[in-house]
C-alpha positions as CSV (number, residue, x, y, z in Angstrom):
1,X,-10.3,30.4,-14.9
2,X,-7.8,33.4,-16.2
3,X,-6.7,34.7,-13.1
4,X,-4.8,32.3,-10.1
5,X,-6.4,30.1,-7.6
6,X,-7.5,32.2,-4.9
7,X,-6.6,30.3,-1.9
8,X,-8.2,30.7,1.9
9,X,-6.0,29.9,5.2
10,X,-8.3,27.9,8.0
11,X,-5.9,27.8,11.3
12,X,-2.0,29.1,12.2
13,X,-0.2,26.4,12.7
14,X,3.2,26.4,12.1
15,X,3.1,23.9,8.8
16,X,1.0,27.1,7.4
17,X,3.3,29.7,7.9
18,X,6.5,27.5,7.2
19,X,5.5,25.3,4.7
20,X,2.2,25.5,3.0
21,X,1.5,29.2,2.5
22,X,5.2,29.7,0.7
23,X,4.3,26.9,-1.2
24,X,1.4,28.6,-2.6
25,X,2.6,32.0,-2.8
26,X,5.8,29.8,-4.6
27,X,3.0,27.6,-6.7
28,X,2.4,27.9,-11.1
29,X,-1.4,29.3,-10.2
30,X,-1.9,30.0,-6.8
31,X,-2.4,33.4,-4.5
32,X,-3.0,33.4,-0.9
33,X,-6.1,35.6,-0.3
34,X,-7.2,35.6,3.3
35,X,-6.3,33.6,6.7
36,X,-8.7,33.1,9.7
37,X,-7.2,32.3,13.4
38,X,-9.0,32.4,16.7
39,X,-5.5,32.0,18.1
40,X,-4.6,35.7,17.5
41,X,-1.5,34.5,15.4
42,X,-3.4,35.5,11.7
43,X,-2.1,38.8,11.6
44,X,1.8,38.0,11.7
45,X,1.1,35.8,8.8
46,X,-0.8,37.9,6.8
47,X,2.4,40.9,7.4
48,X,4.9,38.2,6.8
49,X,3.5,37.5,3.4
50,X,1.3,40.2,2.1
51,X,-2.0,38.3,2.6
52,X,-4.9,40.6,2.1
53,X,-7.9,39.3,4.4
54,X,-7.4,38.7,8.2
55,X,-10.5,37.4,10.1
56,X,-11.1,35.5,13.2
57,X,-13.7,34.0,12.1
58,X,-14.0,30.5,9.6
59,X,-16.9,30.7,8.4
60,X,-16.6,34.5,7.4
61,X,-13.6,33.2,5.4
62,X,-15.8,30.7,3.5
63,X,-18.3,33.3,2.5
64,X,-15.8,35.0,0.9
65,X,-16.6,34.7,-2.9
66,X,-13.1,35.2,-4.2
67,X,-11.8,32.0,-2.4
68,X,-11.9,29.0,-4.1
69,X,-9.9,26.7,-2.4
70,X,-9.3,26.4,1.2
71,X,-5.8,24.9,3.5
72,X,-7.4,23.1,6.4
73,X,-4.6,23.7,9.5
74,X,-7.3,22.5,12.3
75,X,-6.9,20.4,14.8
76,X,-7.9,16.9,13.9
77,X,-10.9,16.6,16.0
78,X,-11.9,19.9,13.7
79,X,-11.3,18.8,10.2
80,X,-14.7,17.1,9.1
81,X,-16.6,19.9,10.9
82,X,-14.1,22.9,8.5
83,X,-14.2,20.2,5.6
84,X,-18.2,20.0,5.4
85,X,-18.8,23.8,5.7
86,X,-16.3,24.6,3.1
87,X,-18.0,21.9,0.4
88,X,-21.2,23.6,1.5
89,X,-19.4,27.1,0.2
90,X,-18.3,25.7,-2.9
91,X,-14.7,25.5,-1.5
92,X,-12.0,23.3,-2.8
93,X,-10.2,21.7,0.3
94,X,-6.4,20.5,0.6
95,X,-6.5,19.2,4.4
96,X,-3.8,18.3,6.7
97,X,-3.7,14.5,7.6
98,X,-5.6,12.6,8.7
99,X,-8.4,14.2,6.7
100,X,-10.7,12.6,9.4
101,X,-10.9,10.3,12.4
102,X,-13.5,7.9,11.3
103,X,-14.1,6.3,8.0
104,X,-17.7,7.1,7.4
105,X,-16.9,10.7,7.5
106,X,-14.7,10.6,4.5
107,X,-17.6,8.7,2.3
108,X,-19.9,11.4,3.7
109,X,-17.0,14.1,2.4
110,X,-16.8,12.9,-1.0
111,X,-20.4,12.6,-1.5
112,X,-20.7,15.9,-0.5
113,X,-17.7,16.7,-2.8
114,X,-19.4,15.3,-5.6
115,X,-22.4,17.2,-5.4
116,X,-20.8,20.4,-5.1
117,X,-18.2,19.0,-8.2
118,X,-15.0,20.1,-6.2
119,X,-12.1,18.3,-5.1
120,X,-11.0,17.3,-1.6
121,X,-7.5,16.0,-1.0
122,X,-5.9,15.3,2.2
123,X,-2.4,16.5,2.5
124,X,0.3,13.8,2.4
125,X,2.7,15.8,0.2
126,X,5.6,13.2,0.0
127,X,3.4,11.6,-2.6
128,X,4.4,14.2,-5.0
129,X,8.0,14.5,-4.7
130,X,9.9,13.1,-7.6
131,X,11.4,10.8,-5.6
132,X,8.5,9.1,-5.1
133,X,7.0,9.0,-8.3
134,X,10.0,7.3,-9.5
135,X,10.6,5.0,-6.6
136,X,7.2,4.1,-7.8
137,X,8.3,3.1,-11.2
138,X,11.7,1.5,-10.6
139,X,9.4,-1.1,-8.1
140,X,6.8,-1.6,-11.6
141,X,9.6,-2.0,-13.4
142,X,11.0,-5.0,-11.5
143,X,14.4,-3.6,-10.9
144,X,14.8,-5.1,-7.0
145,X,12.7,-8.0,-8.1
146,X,9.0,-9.4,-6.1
147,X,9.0,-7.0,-3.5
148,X,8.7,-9.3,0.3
149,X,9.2,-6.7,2.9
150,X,8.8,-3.1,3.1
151,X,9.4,-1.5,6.3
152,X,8.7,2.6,6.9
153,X,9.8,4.3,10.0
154,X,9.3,8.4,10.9
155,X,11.0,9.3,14.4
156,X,11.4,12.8,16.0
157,X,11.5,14.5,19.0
158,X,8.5,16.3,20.6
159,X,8.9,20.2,21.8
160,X,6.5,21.4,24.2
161,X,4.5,18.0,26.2
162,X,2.6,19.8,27.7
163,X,1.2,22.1,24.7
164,X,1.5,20.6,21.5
165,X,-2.1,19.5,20.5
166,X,-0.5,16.4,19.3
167,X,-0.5,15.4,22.9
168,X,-4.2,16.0,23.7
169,X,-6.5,12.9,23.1
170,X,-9.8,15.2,22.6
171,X,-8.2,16.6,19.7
172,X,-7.0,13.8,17.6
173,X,-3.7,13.4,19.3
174,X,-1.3,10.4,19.1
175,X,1.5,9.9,17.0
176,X,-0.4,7.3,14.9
177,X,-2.6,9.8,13.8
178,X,0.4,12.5,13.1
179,X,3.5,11.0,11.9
180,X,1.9,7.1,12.0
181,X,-0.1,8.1,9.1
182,X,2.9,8.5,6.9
183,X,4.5,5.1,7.6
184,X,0.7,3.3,6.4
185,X,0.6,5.4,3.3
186,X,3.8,4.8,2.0
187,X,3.4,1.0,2.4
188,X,-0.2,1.0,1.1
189,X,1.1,3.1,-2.1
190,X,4.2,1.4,-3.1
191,X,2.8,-2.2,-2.8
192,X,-0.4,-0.9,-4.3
193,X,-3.3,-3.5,-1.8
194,X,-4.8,-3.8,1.3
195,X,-3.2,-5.3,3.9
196,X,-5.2,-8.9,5.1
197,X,-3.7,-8.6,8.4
198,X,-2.8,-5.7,11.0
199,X,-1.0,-6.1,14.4
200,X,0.2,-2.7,16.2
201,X,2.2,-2.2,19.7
202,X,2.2,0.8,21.4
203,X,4.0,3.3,24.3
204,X,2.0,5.7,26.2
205,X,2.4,9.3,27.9
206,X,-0.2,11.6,28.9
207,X,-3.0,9.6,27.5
208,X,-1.7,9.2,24.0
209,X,0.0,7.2,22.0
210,X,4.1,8.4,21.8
211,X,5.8,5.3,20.3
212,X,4.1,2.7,18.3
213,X,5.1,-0.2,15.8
214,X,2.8,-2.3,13.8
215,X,2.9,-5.0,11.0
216,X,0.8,-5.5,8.0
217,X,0.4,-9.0,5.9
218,X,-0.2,-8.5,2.0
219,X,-1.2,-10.9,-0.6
220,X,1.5,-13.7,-1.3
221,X,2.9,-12.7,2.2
222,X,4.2,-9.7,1.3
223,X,4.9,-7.9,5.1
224,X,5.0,-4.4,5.9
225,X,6.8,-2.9,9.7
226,X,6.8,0.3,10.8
227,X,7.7,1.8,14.1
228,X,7.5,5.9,14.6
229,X,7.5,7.9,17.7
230,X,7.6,11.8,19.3
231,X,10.5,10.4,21.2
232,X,14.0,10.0,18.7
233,X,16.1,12.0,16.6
234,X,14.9,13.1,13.0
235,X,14.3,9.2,10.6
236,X,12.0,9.0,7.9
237,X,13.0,6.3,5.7
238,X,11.4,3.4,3.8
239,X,13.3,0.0,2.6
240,X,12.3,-2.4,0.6
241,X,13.4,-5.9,0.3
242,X,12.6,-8.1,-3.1
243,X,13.7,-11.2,-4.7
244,X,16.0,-9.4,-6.7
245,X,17.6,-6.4,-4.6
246,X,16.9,-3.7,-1.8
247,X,15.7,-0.6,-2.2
248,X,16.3,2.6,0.2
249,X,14.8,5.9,0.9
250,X,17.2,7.4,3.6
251,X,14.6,10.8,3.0
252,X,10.9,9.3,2.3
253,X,8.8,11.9,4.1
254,X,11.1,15.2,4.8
255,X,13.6,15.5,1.6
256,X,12.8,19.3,2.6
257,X,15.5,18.6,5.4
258,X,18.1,17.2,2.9
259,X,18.0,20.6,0.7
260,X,14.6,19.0,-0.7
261,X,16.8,16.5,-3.1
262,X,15.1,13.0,-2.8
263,X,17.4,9.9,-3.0
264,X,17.2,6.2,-3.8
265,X,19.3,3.6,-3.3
266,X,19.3,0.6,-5.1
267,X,21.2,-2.7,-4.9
268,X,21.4,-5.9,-6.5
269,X,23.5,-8.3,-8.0
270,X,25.1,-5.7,-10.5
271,X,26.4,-3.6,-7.7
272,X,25.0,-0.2,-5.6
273,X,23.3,2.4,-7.2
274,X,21.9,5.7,-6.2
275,X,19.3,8.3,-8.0
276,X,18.4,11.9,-6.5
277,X,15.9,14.3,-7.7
278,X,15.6,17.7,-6.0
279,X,12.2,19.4,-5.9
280,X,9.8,20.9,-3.0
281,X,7.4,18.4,-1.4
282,X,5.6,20.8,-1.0
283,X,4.8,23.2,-4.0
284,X,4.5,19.8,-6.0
285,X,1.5,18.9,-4.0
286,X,0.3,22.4,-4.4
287,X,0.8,22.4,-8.4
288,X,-0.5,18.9,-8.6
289,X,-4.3,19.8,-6.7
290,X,-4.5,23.4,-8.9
291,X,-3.6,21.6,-12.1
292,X,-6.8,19.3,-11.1
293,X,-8.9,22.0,-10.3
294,X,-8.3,24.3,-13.5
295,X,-7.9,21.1,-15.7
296,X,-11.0,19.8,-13.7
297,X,-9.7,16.4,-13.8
298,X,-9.2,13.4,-11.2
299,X,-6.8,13.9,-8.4
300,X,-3.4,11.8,-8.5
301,X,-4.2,11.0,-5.1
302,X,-7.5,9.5,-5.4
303,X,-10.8,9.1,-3.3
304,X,-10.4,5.5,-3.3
305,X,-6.7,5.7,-1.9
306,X,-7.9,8.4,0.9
307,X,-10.6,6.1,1.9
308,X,-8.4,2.6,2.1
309,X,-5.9,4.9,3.7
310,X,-8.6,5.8,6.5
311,X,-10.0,2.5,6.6
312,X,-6.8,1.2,7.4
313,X,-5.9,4.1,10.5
314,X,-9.2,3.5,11.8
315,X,-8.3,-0.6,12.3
316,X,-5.4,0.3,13.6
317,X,-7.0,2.8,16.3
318,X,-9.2,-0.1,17.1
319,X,-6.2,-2.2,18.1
320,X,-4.6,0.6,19.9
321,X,-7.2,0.3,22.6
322,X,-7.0,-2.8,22.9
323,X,-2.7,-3.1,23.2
């Protein structure tokens, strides 16, 4: 392909206009191309940043020809319907977390995917911040020792009760599947297994989840806690406890709120240490998904991650009826 990724907006939401389309526009090989809303919201986006196709309609975006990748900015309860149709078009799809709400949907994606040969990746863009990546490799390399506890939490206050769709059940609501989703991944990626075990808590309000906490049990008793919640002030940080030292992430999931510079903290016996890498959450995961489609290569966040990371919500969800 000679010319940049032509990219296709599905829904207005507000992580499209402040985050995701300025990552593109900002992106090595990317171009936003068209945006569809029912909301009526499209057209301030498209003046804001010069985007050439407005339409109302979904699937008139996907018959677009020049689009070759779509952002999925549905509702929850939307994304496997938006997700199959654009596979069926010959789309690429980047879509906002979770990717689905039951497991089996995913395996149908990627089977899909793979017939079609293109990528689907669901959006947990922390992955790609440098912080990350080497937070990754100072744990391989032993530096804080066995890890034995890793504990994630993501707090912040809701807006609007009353209309955020993250409050309405028949949409995917519930701050497990919003911010919740975070606090699983990170554990699942950094200690690299599936949890054995799973125990969640919860707090209710308008027939969602608002405040939850659950624990996880890895092999050789490795335990992960995480609490998160529409209810406190701005925290999104992972430690980790090992044999050797601690490790802290004061900015896991929003470096984009500390001037997007990602920091880790380290401590053993030697004494403190700290690391910080800037770079945009962001434009990383945007780079990182184009790279895989012109290279036509594996993506760094794999299908088999996606599906133990749905596995995983959906076991949780179970409990959560049940608490």
């Amino acid at each position: 392909m000679d010319r940049p990724i032509q990219w296709g907006i599905l829904g207005a939401a507000n992580i499209a206009r402040q985050q995701m389309i300025p990552a593109i526009l900002q992106s090595t090989n990317g171009a936003v191309q068209a945006i569809a809303s029912k909301s009526g919201k499209a057209q301030a986006f498209a003046d804001e940043f010069t985007i050439p196709t407005v339409l109302t309609d979904y699937q008139a975006l996907l018959q677009l020809e020049e689009i070759d990748a779509v952002y999925i900015a549905l509702p929850n309860s939307l994304h496997k319907e938006w997700i199959d149709k654009a596979i069926a078009a010959g789309k690429h799809v980047l879509c906002e977390k979770p990717i689905v709400l039951e497991v089996h949907e995913l395996a149908e994606i990627f089977t899909a995917a793979n017939q079609k040969k293109v990528h689907v990746m669901e959006a947990f863009m922390y992955r790609f911040h440098p912080q990350m990546i080497e937070a990754r490799k100072l744990l391989e390399a032993g530096v804080i020792g066995e890890p034995l506890t890793i504990r994630s939490r993501f707090h912040f206050t809701m807006g609007d009760w009353q209309q955020d769709i993250r409050m309405q059940s028949e949409l995917g609501g519930g701050v497990l599947w919003d911010i919740g989703g975070y606090c699983l991944n990170v554990m699942l990626d950094l200690i690299g297994e599936e949890p054995a075990a799973i125990h969640v808590l919860q707090g209710r309000k308008q027939q969602v989840d608002t405040h939850i906490a659950f624990q996880l049990r890895f092999s050789n008793d490795v335990l992960g806690i995480a609490d998160c919640s529409f209810y406190g002030p701005m925290t999104n940080d992972v430690d980790i406890i090992g044999t050797k030292g601690t490790m802290h992430l004061p900015h896991a999931f929003r470096p984009d709120l500390n001037e997007d510079v990602g920091v880790v903290r380290i401590h053993t016996e030697e004494g403190p240490q700290q690391f910080e890498w800037a770079g945009n959450s962001y434009v990383a995961q945007v780079n990182a998904f184009q790279e895989a489609i012109l290279a036509n290569v594996p993506l760094a966040y794999t299908p088999q991650q996606m599906l133990q990371q749905s596995r995983m919500l959906q076991k949780l969800v179970e409990q959560l009826k049940t608490s």
